[in-house]
ZAMIMAR-465336 format. One record per residue (C-alpha): residue number from 1; residue in one letter; y, z, x. Coordinates in nm, 3 decimals. Each point is the difference from the previous one (the first is absolute). Layout:
<atoms>
ATOM	NUM	a	Y	Z	X
...
</atoms>
This chain:
<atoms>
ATOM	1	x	-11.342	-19.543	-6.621
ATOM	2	x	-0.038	-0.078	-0.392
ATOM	3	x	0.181	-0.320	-0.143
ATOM	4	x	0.199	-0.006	-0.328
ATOM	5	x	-0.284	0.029	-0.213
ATOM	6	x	-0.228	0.268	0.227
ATOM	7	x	0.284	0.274	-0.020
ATOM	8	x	0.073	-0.054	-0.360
ATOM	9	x	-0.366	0.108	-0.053
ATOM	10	x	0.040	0.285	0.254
ATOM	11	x	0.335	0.100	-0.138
ATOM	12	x	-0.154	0.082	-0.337
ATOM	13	x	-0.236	0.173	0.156
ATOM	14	x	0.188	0.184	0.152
ATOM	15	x	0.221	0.102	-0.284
ATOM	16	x	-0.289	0.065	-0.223
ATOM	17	x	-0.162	0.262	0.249
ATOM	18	x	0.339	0.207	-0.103
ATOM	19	x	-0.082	0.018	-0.300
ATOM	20	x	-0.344	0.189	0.012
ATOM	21	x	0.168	0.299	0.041
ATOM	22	x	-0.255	0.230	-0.042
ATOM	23	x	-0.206	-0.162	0.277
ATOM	24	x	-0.009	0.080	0.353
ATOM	25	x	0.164	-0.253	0.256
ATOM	26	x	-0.313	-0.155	0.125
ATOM	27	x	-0.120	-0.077	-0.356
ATOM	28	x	0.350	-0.094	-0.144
ATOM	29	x	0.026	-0.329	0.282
ATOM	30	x	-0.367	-0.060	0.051
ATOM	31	x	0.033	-0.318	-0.217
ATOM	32	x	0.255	-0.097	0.231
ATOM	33	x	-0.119	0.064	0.363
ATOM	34	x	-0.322	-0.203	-0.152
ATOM	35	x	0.195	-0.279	-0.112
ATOM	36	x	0.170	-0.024	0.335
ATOM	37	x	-0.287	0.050	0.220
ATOM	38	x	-0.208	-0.256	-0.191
ATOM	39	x	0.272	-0.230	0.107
ATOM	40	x	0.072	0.040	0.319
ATOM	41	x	-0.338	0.167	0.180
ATOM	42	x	0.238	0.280	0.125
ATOM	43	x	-0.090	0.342	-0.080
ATOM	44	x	0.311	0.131	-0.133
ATOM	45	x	0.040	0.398	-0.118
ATOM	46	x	0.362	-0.008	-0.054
ATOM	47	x	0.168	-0.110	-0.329
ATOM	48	x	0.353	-0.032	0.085
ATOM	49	x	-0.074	-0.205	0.306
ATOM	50	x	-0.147	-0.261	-0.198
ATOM	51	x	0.330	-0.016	-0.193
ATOM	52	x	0.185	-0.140	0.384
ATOM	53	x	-0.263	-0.263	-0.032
ATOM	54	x	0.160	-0.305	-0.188
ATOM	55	x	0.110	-0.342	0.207
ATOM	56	x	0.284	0.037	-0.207
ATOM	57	x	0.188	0.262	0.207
ATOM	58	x	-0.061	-0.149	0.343
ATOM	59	x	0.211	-0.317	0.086
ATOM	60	x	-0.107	-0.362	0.151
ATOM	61	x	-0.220	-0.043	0.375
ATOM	62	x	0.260	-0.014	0.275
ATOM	63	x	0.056	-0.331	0.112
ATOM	64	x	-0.023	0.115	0.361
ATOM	65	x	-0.328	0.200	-0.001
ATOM	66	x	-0.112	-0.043	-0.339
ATOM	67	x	-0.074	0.350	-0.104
ATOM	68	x	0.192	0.091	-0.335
ATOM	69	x	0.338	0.158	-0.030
ATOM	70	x	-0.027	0.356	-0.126
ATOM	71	x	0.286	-0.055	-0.279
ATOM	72	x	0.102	-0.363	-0.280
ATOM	73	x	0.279	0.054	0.178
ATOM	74	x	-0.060	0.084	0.368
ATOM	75	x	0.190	-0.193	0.260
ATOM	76	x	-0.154	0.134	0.316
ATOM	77	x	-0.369	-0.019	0.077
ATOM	78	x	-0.097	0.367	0.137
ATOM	79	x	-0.279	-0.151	0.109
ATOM	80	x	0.131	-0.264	0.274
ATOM	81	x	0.364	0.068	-0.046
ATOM	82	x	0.037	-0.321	-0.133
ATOM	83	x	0.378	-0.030	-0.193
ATOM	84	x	0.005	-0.249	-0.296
ATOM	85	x	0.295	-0.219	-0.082
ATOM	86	x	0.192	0.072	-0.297
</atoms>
């Protein structure tokens, strides 16, 4: 998962690679799939699953279990079945 910062990098990235048109897919995000698996050690091939990648758009650690909430705004852990109070 990239904080803040990482997936601002990896956003323009991103965006950038559709702009070289005339380039083939593999050449158009290489800059990106480098940047990201610098980063992380993972071997990523996939552009747009890099983009699902931000801590931004998963919510807190359960306070049950501990694993995150898959939403901000979750209220149900799908991981322990934990329910949070309002």
């Amino acid at each position: 998962m990239l904080n803040e910062k990482e997936f601002a990098i990896a956003s323009e990235l991103y965006f950038k690679g559709f702009k070289l048109a005339k380039a083939d897919r593999k050449q158009r995000f290489k800059e990106l799939l480098e940047y990201y698996n610098n980063l992380t050690g993972f071997g990523e091939t996939e552009p747009n699953a890099i983009m699902h990648h931000s801590l931004e758009q998963i919510g807190a650690d359960c306070e049950n279990c501990g694993k995150p909430y898959r939403t901000p705004k979750a209220k149900l852990c799908v991981n322990c079945g934990y329910k949070k109070e309002s």
